[in-house]
ROLUM-49869 format. One record per residue (C-alpha): residue number from 1; residue in three letters; y, x, z. Coordinates in steps of 0.2 Angstrom, whole numbers, plus 2048, in hexadecimal, padded with zeros to 3 digits. Last residue first. Example, Ala and Ser with C-alpha at 12.3 -4.5 7.8 and 13.67 -1.06 7.14 Angstrom:
% residues 2
<pt k="2" r="SER" yy="7FB" xx="844" zz="824"/>
<pt k="1" r="ALA" yy="7EA" xx="83E" zz="827"/>
//
This chain:
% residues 262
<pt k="262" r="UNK" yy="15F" xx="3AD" zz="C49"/>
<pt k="261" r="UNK" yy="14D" xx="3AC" zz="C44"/>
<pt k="260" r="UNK" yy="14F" xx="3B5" zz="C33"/>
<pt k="259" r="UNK" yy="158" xx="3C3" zz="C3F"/>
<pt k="258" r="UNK" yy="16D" xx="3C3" zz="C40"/>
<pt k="257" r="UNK" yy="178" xx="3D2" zz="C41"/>
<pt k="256" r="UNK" yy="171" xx="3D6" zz="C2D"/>
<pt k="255" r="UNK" yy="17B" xx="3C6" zz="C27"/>
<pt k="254" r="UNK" yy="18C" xx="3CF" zz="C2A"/>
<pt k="253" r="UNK" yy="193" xx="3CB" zz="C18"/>
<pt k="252" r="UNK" yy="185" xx="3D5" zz="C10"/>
<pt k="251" r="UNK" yy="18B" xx="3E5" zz="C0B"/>
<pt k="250" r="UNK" yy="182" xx="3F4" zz="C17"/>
<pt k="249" r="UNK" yy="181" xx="404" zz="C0F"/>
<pt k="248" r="UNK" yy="174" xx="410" zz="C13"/>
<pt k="247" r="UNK" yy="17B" xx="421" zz="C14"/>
<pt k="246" r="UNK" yy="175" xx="432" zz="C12"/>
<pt k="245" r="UNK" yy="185" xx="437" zz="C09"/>
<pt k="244" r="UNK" yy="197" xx="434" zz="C0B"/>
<pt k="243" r="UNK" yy="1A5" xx="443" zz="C0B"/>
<pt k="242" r="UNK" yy="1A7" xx="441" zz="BF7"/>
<pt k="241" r="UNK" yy="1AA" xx="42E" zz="BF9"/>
<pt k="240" r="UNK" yy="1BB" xx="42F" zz="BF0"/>
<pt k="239" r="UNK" yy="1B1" xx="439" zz="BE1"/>
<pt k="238" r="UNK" yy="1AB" xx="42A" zz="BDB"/>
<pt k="237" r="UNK" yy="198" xx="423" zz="BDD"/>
<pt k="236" r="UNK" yy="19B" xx="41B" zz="BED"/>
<pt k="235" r="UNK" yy="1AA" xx="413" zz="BE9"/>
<pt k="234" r="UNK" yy="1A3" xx="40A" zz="BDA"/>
<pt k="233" r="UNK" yy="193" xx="406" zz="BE4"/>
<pt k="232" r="UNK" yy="19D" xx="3FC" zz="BEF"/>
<pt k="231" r="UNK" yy="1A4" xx="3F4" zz="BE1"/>
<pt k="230" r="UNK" yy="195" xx="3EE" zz="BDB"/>
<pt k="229" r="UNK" yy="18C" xx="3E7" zz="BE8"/>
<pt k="228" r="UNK" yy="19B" xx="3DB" zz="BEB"/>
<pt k="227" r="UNK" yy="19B" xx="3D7" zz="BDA"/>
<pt k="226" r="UNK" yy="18A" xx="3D3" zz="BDC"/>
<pt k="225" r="UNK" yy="18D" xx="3C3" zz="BE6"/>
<pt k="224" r="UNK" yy="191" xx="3C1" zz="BF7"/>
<pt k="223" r="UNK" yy="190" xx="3B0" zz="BFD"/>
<pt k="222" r="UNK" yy="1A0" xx="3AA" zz="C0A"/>
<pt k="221" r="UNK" yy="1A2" xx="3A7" zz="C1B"/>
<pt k="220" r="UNK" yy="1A2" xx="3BA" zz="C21"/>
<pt k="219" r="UNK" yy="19A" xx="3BB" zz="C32"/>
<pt k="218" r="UNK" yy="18A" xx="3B7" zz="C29"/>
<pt k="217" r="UNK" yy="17D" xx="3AB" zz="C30"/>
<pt k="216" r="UNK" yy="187" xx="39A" zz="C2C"/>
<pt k="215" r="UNK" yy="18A" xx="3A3" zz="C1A"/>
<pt k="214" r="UNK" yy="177" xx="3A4" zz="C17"/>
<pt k="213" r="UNK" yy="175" xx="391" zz="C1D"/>
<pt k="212" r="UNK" yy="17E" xx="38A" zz="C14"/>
<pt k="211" r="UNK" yy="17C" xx="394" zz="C03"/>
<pt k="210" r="UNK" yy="169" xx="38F" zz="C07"/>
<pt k="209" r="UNK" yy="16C" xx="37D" zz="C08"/>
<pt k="208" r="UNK" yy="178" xx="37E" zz="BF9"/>
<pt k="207" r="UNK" yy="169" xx="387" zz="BEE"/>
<pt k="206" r="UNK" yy="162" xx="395" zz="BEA"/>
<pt k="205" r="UNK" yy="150" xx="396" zz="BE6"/>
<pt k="204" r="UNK" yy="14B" xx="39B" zz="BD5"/>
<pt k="203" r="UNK" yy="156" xx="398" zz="BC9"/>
<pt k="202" r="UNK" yy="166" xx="39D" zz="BD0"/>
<pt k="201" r="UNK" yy="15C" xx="3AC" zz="BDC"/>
<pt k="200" r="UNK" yy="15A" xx="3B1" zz="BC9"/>
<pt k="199" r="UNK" yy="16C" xx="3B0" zz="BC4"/>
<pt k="198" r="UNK" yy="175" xx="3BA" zz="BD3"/>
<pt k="197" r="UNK" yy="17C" xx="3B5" zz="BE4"/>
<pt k="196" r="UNK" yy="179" xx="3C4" zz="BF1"/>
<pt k="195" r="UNK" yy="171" xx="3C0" zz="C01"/>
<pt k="194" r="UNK" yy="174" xx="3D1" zz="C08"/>
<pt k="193" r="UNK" yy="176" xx="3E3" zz="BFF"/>
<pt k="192" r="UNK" yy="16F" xx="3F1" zz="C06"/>
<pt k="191" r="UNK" yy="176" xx="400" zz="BFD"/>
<pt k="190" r="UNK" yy="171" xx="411" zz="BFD"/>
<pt k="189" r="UNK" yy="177" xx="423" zz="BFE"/>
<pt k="188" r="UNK" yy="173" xx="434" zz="BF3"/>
<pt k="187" r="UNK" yy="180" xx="440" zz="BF2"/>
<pt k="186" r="UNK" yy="17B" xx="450" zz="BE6"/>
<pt k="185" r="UNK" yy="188" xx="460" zz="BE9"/>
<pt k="184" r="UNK" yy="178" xx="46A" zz="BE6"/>
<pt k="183" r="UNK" yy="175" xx="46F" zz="BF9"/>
<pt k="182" r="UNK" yy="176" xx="45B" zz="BFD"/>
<pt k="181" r="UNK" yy="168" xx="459" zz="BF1"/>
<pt k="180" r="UNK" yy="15B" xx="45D" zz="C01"/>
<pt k="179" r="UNK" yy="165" xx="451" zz="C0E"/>
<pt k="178" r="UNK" yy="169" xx="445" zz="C03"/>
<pt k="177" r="UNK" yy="157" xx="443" zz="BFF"/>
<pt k="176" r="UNK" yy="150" xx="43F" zz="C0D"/>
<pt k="175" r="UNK" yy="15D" xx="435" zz="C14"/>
<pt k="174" r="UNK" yy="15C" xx="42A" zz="C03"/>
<pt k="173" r="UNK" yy="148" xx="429" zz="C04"/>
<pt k="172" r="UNK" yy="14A" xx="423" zz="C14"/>
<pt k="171" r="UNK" yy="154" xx="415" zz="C11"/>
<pt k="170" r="UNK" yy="14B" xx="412" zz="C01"/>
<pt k="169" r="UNK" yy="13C" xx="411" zz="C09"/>
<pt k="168" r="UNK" yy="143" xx="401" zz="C12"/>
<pt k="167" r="UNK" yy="145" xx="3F9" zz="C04"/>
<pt k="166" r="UNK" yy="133" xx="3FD" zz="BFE"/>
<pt k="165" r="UNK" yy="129" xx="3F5" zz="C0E"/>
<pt k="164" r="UNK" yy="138" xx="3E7" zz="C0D"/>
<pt k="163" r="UNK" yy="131" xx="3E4" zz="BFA"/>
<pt k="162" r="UNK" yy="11F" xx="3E5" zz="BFF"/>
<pt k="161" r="UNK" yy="11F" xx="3DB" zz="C0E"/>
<pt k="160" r="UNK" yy="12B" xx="3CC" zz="C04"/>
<pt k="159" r="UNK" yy="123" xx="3BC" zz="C0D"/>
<pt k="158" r="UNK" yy="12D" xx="3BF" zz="C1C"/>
<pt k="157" r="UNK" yy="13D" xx="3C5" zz="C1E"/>
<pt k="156" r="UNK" yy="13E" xx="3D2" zz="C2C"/>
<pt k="155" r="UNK" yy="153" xx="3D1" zz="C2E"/>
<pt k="154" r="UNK" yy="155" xx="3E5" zz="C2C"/>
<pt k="153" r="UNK" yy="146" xx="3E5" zz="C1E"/>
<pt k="152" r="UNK" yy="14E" xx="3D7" zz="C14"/>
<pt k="151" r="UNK" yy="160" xx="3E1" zz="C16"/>
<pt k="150" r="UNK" yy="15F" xx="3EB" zz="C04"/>
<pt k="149" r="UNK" yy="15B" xx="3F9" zz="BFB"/>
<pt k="148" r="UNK" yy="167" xx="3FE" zz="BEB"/>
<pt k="147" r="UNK" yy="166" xx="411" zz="BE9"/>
<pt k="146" r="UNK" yy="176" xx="41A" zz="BE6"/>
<pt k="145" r="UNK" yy="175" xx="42C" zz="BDE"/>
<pt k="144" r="UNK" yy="183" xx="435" zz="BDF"/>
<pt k="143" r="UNK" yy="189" xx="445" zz="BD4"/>
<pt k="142" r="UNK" yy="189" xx="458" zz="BD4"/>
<pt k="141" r="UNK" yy="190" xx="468" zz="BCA"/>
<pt k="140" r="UNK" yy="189" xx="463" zz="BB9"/>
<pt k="139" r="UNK" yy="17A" xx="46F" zz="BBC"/>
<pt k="138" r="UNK" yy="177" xx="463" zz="BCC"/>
<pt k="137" r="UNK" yy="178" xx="454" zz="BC4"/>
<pt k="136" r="UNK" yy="16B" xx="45C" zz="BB4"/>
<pt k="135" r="UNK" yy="15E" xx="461" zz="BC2"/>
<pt k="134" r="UNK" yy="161" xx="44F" zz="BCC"/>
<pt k="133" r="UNK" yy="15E" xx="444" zz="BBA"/>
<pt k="132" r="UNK" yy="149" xx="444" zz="BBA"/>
<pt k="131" r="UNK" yy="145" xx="445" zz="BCE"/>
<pt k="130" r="UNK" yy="151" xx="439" zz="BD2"/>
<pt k="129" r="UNK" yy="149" xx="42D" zz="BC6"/>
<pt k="128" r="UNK" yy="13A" xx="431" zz="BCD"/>
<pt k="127" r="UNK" yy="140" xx="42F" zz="BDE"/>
<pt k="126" r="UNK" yy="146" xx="41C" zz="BD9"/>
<pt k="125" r="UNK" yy="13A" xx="417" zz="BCE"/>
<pt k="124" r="UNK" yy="12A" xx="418" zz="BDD"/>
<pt k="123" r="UNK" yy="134" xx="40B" zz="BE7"/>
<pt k="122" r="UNK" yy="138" xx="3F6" zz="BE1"/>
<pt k="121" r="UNK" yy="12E" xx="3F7" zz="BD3"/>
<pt k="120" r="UNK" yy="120" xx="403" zz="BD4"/>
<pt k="119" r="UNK" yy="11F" xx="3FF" zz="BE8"/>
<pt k="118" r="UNK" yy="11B" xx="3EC" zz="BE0"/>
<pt k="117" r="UNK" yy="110" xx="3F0" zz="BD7"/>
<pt k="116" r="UNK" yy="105" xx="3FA" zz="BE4"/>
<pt k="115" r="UNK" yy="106" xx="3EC" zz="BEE"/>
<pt k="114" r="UNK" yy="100" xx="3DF" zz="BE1"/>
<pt k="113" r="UNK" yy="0F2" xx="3EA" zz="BDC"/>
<pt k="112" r="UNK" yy="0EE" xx="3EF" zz="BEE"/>
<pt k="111" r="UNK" yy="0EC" xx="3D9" zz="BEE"/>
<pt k="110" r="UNK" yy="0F9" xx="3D1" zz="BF9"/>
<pt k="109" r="UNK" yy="0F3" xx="3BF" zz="BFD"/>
<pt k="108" r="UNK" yy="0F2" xx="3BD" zz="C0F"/>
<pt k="107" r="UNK" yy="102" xx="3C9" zz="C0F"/>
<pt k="106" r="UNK" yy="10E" xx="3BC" zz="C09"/>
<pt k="105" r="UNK" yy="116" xx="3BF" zz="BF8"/>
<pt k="104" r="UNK" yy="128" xx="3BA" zz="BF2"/>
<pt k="103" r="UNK" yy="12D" xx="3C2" zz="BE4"/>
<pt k="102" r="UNK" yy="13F" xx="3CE" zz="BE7"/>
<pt k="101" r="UNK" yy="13E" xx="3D9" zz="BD7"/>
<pt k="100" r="UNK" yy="145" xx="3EB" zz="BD5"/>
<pt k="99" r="UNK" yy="151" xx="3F5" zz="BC9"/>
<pt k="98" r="UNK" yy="15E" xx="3FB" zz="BD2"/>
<pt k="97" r="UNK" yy="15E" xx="40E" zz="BD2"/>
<pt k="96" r="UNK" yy="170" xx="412" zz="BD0"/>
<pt k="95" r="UNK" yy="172" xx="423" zz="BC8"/>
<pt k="94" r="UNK" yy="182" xx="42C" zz="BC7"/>
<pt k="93" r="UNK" yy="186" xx="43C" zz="BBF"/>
<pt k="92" r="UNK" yy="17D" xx="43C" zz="BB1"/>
<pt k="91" r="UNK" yy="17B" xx="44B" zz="BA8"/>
<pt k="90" r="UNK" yy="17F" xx="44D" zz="B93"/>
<pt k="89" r="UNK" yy="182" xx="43B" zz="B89"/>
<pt k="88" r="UNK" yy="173" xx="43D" zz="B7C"/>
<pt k="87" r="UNK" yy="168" xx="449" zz="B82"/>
<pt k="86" r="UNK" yy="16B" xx="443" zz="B94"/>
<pt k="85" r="UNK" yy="166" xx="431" zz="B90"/>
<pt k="84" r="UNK" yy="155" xx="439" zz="B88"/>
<pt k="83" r="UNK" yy="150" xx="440" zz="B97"/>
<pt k="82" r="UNK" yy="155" xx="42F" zz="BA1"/>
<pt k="81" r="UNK" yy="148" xx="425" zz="B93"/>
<pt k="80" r="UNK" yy="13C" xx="432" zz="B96"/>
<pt k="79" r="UNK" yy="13B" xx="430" zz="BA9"/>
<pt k="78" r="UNK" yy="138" xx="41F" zz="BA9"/>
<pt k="77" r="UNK" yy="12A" xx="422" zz="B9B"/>
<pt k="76" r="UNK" yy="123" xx="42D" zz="BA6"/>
<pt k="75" r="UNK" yy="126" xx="422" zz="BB5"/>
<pt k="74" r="UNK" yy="11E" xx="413" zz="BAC"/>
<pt k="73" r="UNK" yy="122" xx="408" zz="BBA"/>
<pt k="72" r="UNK" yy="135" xx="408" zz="BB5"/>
<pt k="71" r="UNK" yy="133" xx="3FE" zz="BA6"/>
<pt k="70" r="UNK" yy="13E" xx="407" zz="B99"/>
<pt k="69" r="UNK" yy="14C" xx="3FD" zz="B8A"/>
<pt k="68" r="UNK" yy="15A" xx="409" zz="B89"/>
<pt k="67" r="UNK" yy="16A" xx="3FF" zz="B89"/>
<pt k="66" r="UNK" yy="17B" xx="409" zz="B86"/>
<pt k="65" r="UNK" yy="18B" xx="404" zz="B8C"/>
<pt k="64" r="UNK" yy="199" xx="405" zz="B80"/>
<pt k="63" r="UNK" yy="1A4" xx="413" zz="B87"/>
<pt k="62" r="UNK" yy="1B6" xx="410" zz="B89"/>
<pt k="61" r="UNK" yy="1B2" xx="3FE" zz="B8E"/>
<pt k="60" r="UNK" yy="1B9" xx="3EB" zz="B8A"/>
<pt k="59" r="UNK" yy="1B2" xx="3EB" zz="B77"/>
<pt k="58" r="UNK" yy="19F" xx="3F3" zz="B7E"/>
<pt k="57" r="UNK" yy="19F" xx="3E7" zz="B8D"/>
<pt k="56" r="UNK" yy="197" xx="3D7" zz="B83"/>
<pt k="55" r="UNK" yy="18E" xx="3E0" zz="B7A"/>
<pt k="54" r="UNK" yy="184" xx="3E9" zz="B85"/>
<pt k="53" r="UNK" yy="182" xx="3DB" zz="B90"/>
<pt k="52" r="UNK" yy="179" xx="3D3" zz="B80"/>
<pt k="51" r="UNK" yy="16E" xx="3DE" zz="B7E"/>
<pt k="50" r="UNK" yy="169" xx="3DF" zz="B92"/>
<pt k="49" r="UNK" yy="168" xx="3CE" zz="B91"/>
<pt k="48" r="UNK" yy="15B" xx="3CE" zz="B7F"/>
<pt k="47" r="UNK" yy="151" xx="3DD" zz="B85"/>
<pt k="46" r="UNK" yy="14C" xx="3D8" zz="B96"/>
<pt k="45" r="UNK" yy="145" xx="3E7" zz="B9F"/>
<pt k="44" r="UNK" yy="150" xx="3F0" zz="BA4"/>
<pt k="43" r="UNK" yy="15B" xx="401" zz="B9F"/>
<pt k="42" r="UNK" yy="16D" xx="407" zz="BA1"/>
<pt k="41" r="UNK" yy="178" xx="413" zz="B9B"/>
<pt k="40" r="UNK" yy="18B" xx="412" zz="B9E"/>
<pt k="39" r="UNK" yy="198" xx="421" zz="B9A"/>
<pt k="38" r="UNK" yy="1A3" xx="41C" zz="BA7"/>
<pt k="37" r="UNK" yy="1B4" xx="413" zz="BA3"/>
<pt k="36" r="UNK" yy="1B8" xx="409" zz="BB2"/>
<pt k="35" r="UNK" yy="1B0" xx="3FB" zz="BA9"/>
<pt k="34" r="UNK" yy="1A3" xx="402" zz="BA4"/>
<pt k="33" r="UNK" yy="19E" xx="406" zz="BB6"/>
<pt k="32" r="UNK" yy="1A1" xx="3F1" zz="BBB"/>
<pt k="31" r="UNK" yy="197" xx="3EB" zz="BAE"/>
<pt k="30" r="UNK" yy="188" xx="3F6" zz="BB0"/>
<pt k="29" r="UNK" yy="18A" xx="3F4" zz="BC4"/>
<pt k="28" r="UNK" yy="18C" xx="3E0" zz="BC1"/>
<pt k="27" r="UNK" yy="17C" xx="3E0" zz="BB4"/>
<pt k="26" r="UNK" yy="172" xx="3EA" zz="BC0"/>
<pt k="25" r="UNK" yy="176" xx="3DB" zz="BCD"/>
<pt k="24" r="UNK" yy="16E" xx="3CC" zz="BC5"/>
<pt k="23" r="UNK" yy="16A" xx="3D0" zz="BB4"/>
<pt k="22" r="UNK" yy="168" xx="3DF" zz="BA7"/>
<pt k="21" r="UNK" yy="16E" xx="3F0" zz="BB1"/>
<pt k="20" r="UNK" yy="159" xx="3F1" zz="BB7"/>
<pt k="19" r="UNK" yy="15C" xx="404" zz="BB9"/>
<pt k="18" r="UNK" yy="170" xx="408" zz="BB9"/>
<pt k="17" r="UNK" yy="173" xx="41B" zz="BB2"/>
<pt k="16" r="UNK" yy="188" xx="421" zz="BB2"/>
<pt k="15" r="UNK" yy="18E" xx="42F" zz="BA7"/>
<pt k="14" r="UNK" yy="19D" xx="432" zz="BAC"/>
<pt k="13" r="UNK" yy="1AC" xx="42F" zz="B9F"/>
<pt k="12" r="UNK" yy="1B9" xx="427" zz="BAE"/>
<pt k="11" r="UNK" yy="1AF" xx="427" zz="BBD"/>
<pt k="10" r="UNK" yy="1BB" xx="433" zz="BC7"/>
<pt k="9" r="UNK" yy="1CB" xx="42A" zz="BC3"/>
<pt k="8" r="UNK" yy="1C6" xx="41C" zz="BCE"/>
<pt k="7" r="UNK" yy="1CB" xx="40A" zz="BC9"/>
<pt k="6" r="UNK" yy="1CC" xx="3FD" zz="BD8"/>
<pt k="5" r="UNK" yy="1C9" xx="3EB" zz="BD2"/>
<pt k="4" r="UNK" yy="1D9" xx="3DF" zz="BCF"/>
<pt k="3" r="UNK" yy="1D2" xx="3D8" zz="BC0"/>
<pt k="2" r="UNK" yy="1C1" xx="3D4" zz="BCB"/>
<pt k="1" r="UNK" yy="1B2" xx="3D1" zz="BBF"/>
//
């Protein structure tokens, strides 16, 4: 992380949740929260990474982060795990709804199975999660809520219908929202990160032919990687942005100006 990273007063012991905060860009918000001296909650997933995030940040933060292991299809047991991260640290305040996978898919071979899967993962979480922590936020006196969407839908990516389907959503959802939590002193914004360098797109596809080509799109000529994400969801959950909600976020070194075809 950035030594010369902004600190905001406001985050210091808030009760911060992160879904999928075990890889990729969840573990950058996790990282970057603890570090600022939120009380950190997270859940994915992976068990072994997310325990060993944990452990990793627990000596470096005021709060060790706390991992809560919760599959964010089972919105029952979703909404549990948040229940029972307000029992034990009192309201959260800011919620980052990350969790979400990118697998290609063409629409030949989409099944309702497949689609209905992927709205669970990359969608249905996020007003659920909203839905369990916004009655303790407002009773608490307010909060943010960021929701991480992203640019696919802007450029028309193919091979991803079901993902840019839910990423868009989350635009909407996030107007929607903002505008009837905004009585209750609840911002509710979103992100929409670019190409982002993180492990997975590492292992799966990335490579210097794609870096190429990514930076020749952008106006910036250089990848973003979560740490930008990161810091941008920094400012918008402290009390500096208090005048900002509704938003969609862009952060992806200028790549949206440009469609997949050029």
């Amino acid at each position: 992380m950035n030594a010369n990273i902004t600190l905001y007063p406001s985050l210091q012991d808030r009760v911060v949740f992160v879904s999928g905060g075990g890889s990729g860009i969840g573990a950058s918000l996790v990282e970057h929260f603890a570090l600022q001296g939120a009380q950190v909650a997270f859940c994915d997933i992976d068990r072994d990474a997310s325990a060993a995030l944990a452990a990793r940040l627990a000596p470096l933060s005021r709060h060790a982060p706390h991992f809560v292991y919760s599959d964010i299809r089972d919105i029952a047991a979703y909404q549990a795990s948040l229940a029972d991260v307000e029992a034990r640290f009192g309201a959260i305040r800011v919620l980052l709804n990350n969790a979400g996978r990118d697998d290609r898919h063409s629409l030949a071979e989409l099944t309702p199975e497949y689609w209905d899967n992927c709205l669970a993962l990359n969608l249905k979480h996020h007003v659920f999660a909203i839905q369990q922590v916004a009655p303790g936020m407002a009773a608490a006196g307010g909060g943010s809520i960021i929701n991480l969407g992203s640019i696919s839908w802007m450029r028309g990516r193919p091979n991803l219908v079901g993902y840019t389907t839910s990423k868009a959503g989350i635009a909407g959802l996030s107007r929607t929202l903002a505008r009837e939590l905004g009585e209750q002193n609840i911002r509710v914004n979103a992100i929409a990160p670019g190409a982002i360098a993180t492990e997975r797109q590492a292992a799966l596809w990335r490579d210097p032919e794609e870096d190429r080509k990514f930076i020749e799109l952008q106006c910036l000529k250089y990848r973003l990687d979560a740490g930008h994400v990161a810091r941008t969801a920094l400012f918008l959950a402290a009390d500096d942005s208090d005048g900002i909600t509704g938003q969609n976020i862009i952060v992806d070194a200028g790549l949206a100006q440009v469609s997949v075809a050029g």
